[in-house]
PDB file of N, CA, C and O in Angstrom:
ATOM      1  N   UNK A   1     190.627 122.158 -44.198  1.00  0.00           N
ATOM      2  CA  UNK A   1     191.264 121.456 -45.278  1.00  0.00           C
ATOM      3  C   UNK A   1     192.737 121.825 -45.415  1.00  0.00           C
ATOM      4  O   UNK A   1     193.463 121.117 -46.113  1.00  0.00           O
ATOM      5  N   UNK A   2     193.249 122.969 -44.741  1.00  0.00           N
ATOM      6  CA  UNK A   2     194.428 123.407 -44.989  1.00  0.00           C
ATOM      7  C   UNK A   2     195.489 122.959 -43.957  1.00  0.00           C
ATOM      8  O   UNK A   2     195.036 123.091 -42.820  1.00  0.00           O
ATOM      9  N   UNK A   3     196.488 122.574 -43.972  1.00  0.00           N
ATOM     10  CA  UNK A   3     197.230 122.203 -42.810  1.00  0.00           C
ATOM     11  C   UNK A   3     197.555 123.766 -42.445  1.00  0.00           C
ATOM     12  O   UNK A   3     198.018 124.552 -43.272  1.00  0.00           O
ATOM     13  N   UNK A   4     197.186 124.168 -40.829  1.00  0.00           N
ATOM     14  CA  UNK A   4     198.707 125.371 -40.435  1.00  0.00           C
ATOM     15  C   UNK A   4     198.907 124.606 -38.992  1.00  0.00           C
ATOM     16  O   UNK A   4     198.297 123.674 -38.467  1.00  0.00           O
ATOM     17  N   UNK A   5     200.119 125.471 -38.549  1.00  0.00           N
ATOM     18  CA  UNK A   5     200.729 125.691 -36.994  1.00  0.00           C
ATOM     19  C   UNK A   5     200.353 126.546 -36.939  1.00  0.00           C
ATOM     20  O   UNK A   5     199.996 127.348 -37.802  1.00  0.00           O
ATOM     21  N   UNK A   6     200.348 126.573 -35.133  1.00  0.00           N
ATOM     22  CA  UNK A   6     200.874 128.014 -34.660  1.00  0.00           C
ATOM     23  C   UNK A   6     202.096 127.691 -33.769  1.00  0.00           C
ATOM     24  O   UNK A   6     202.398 126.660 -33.169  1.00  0.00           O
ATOM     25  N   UNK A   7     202.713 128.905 -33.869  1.00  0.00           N
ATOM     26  CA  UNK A   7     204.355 128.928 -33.040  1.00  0.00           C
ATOM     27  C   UNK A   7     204.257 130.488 -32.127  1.00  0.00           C
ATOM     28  O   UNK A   7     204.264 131.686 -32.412  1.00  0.00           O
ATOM     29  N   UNK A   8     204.177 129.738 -31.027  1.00  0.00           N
ATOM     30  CA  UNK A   8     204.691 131.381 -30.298  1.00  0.00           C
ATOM     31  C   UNK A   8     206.052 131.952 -30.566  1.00  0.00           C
ATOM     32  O   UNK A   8     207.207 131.531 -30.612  1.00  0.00           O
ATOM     33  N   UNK A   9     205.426 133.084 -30.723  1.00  0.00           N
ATOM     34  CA  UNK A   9     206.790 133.889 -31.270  1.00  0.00           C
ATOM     35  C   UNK A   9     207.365 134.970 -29.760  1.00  0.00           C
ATOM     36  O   UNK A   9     208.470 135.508 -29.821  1.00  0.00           O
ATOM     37  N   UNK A  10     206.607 135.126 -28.710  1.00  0.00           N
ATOM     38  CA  UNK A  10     207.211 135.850 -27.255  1.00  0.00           C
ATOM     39  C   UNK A  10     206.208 136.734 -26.473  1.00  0.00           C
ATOM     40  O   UNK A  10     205.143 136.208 -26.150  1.00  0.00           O
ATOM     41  N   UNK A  11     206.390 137.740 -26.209  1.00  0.00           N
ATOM     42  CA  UNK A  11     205.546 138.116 -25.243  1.00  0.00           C
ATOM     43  C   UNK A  11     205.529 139.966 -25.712  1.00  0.00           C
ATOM     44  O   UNK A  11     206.483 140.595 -26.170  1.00  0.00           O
ATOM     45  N   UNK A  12     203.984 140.547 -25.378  1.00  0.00           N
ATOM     46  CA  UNK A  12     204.116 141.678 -25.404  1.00  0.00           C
ATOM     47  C   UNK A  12     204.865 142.801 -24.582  1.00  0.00           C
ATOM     48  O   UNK A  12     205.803 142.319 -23.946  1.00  0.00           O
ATOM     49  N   UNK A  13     204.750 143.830 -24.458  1.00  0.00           N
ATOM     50  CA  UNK A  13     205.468 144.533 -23.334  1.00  0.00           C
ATOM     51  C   UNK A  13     204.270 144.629 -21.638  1.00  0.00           C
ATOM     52  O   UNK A  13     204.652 145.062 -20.551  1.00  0.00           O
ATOM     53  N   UNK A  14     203.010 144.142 -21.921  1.00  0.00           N
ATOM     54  CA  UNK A  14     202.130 144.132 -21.086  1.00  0.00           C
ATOM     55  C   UNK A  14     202.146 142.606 -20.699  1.00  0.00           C
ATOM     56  O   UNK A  14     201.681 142.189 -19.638  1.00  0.00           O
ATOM     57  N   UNK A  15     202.799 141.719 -21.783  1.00  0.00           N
ATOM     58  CA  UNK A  15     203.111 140.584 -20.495  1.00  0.00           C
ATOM     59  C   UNK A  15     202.165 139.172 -21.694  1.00  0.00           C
ATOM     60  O   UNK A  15     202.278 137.982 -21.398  1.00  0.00           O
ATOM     61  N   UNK A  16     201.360 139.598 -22.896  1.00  0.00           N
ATOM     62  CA  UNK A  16     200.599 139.156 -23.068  1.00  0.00           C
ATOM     63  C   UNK A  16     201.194 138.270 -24.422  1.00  0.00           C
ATOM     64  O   UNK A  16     201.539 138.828 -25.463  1.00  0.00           O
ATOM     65  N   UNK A  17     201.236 137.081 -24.248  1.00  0.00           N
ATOM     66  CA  UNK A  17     201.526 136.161 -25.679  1.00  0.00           C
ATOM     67  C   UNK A  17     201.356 136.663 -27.055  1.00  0.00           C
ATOM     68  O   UNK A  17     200.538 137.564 -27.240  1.00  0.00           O
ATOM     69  N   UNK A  18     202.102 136.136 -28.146  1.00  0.00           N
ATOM     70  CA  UNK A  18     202.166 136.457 -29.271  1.00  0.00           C
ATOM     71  C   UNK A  18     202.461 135.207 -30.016  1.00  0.00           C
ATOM     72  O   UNK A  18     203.182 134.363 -29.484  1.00  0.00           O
ATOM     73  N   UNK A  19     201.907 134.992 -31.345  1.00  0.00           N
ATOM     74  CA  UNK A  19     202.299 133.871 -31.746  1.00  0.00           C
ATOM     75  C   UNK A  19     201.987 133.896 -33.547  1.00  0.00           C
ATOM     76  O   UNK A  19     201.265 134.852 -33.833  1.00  0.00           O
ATOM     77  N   UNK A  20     202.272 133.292 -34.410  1.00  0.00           N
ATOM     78  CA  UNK A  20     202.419 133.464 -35.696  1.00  0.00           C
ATOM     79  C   UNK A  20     201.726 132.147 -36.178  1.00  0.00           C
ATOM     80  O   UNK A  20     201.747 131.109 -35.518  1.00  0.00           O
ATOM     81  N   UNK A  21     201.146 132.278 -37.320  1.00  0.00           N
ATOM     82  CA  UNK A  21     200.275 131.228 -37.740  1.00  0.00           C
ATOM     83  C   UNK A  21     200.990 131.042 -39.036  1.00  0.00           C
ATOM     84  O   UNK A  21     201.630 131.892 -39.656  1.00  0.00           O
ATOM     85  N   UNK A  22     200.756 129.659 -39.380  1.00  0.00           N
ATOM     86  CA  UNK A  22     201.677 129.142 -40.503  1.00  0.00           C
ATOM     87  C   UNK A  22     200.268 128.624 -40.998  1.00  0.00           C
ATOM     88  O   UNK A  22     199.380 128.056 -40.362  1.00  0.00           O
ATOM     89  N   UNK A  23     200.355 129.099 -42.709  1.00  0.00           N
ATOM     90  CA  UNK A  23     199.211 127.972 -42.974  1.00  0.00           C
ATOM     91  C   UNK A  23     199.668 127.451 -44.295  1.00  0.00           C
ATOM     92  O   UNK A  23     200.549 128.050 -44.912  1.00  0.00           O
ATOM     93  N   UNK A  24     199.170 126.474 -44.714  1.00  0.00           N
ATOM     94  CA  UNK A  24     199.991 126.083 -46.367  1.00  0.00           C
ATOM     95  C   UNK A  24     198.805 125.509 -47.393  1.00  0.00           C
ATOM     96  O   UNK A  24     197.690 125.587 -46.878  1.00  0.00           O
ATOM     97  N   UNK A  25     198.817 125.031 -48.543  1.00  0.00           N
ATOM     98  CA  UNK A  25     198.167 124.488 -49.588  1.00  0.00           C
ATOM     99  C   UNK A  25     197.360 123.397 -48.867  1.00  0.00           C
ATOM    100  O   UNK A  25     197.554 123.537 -47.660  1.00  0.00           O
ATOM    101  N   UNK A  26     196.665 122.533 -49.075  1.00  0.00           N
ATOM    102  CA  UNK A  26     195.681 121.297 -48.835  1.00  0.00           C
ATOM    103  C   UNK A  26     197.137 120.232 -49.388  1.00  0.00           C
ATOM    104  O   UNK A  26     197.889 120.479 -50.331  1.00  0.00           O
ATOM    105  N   UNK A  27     197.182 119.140 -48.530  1.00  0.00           N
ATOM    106  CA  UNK A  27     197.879 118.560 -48.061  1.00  0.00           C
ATOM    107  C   UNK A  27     199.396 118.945 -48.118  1.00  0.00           C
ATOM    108  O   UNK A  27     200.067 117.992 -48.514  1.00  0.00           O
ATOM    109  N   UNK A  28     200.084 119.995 -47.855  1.00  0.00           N
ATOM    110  CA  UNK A  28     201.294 120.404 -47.315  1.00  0.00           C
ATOM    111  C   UNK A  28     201.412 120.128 -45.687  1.00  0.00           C
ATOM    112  O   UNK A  28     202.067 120.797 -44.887  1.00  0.00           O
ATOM    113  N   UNK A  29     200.942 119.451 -45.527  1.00  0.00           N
ATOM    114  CA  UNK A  29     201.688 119.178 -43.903  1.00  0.00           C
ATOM    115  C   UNK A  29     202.981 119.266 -43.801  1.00  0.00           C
ATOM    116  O   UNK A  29     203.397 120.284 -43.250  1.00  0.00           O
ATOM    117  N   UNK A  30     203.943 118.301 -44.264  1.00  0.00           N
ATOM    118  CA  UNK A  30     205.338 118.376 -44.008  1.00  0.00           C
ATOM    119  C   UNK A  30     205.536 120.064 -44.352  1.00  0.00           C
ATOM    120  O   UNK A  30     206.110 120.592 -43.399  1.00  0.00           O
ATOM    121  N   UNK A  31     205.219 121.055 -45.453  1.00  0.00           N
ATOM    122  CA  UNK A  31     205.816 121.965 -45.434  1.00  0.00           C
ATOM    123  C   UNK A  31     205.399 123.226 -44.577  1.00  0.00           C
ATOM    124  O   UNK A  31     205.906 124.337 -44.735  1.00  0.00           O
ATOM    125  N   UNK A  32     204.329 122.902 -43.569  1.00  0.00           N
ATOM    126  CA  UNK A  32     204.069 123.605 -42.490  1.00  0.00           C
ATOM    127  C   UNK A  32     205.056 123.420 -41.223  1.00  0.00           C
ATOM    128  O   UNK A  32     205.574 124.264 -40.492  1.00  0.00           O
ATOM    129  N   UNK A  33     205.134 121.876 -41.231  1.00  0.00           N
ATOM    130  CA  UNK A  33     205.892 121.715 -40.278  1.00  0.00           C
ATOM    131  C   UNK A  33     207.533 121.750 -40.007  1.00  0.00           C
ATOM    132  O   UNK A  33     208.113 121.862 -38.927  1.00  0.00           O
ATOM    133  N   UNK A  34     208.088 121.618 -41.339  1.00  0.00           N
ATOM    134  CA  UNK A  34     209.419 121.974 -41.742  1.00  0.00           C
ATOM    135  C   UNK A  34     209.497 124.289 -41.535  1.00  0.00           C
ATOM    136  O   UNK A  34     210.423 125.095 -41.455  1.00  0.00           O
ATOM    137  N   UNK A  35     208.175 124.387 -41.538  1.00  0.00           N
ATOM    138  CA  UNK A  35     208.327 125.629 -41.473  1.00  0.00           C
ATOM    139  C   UNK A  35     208.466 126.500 -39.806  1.00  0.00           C
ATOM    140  O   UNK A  35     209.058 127.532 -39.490  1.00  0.00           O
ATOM    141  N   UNK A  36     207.598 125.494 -38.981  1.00  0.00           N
ATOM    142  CA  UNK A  36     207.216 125.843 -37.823  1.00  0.00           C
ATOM    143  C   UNK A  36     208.883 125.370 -37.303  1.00  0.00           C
ATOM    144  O   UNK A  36     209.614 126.208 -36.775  1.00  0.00           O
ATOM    145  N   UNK A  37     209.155 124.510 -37.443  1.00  0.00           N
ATOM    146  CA  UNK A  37     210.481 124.059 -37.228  1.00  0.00           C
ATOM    147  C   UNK A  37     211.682 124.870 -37.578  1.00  0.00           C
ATOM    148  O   UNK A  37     212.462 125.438 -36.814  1.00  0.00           O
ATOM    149  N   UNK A  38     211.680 124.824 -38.664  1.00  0.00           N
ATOM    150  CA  UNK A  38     212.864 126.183 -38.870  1.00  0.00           C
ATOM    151  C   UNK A  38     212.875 127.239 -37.646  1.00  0.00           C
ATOM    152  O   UNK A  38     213.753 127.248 -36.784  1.00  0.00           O
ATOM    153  N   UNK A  39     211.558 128.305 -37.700  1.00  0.00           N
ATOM    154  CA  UNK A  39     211.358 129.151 -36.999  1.00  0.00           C
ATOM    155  C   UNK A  39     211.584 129.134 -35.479  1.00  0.00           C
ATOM    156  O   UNK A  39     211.766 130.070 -34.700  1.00  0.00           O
ATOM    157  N   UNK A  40     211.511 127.595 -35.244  1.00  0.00           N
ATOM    158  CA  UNK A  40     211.650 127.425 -33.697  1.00  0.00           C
ATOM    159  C   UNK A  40     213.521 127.005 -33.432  1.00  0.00           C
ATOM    160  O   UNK A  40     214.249 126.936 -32.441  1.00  0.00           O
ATOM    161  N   UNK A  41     213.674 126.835 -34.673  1.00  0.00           N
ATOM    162  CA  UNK A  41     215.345 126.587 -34.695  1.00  0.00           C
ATOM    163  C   UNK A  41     215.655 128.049 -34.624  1.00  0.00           C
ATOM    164  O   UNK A  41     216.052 128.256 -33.478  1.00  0.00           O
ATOM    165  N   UNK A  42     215.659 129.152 -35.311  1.00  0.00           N
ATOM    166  CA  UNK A  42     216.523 130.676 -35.052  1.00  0.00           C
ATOM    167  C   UNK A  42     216.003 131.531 -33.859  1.00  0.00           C
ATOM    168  O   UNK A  42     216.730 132.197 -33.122  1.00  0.00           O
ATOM    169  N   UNK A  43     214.243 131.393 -33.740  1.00  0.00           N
ATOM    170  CA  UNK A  43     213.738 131.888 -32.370  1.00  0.00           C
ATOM    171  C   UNK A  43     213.073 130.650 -31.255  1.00  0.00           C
ATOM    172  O   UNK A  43     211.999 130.072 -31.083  1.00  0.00           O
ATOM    173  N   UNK A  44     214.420 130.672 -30.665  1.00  0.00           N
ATOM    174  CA  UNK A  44     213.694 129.644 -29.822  1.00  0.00           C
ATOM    175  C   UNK A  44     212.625 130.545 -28.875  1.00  0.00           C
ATOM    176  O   UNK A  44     212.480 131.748 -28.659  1.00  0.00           O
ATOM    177  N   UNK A  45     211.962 129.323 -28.432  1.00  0.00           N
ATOM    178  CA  UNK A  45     210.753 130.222 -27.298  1.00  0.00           C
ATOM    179  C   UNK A  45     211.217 129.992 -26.195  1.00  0.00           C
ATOM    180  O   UNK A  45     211.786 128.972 -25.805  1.00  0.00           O
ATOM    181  N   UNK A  46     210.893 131.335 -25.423  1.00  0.00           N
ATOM    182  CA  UNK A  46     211.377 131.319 -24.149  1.00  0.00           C
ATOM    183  C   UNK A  46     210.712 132.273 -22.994  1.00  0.00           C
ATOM    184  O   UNK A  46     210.156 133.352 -23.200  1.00  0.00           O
ATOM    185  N   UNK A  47     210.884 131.676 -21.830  1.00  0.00           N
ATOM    186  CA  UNK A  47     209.478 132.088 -20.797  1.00  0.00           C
ATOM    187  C   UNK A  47     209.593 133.421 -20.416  1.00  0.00           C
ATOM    188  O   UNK A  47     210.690 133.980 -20.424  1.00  0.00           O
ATOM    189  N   UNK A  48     208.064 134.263 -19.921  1.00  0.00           N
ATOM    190  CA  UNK A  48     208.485 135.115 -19.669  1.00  0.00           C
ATOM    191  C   UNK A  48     209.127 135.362 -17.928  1.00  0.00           C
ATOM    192  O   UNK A  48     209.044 134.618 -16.950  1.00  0.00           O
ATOM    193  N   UNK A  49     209.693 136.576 -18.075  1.00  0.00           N
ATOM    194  CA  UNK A  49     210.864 136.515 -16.527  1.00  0.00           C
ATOM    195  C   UNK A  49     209.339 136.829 -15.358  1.00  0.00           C
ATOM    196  O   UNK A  49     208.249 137.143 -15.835  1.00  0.00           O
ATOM    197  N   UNK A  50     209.467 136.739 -14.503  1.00  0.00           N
ATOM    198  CA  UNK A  50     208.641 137.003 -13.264  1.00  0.00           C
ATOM    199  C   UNK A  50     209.453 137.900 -12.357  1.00  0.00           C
ATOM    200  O   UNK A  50     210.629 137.799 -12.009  1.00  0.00           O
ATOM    201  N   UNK A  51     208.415 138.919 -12.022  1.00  0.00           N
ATOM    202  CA  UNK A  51     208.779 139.644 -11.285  1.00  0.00           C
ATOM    203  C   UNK A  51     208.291 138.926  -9.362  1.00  0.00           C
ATOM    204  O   UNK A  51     208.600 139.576  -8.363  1.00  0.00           O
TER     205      UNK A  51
END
């Protein structure tokens, strides 16, 4: 019933994904997604390097 995202937020030091869950009130969609958005505006995501 609740709108969330999830947004990866980067990588551990063992290599392994990380990511942050957004969740909001029963019908807040837009303010999940204005949220996931922000967050992807100051941390963009970005791959990890390969050795």
């Amino acid at each position: 019933q609740q709108p969330a995202a999830t947004v990866p937020c980067g990588f551990t030091a063992s290599g392994r994904p990380v990511a942050m869950q957004i969740v909001a009130a029963k019908f807040a969609d837009a303010l999940v997604l204005r949220a996931a958005r922000a967050f992807e505006r100051i941390q963009p995501f970005r791959l990890p390097t390969i050795d």
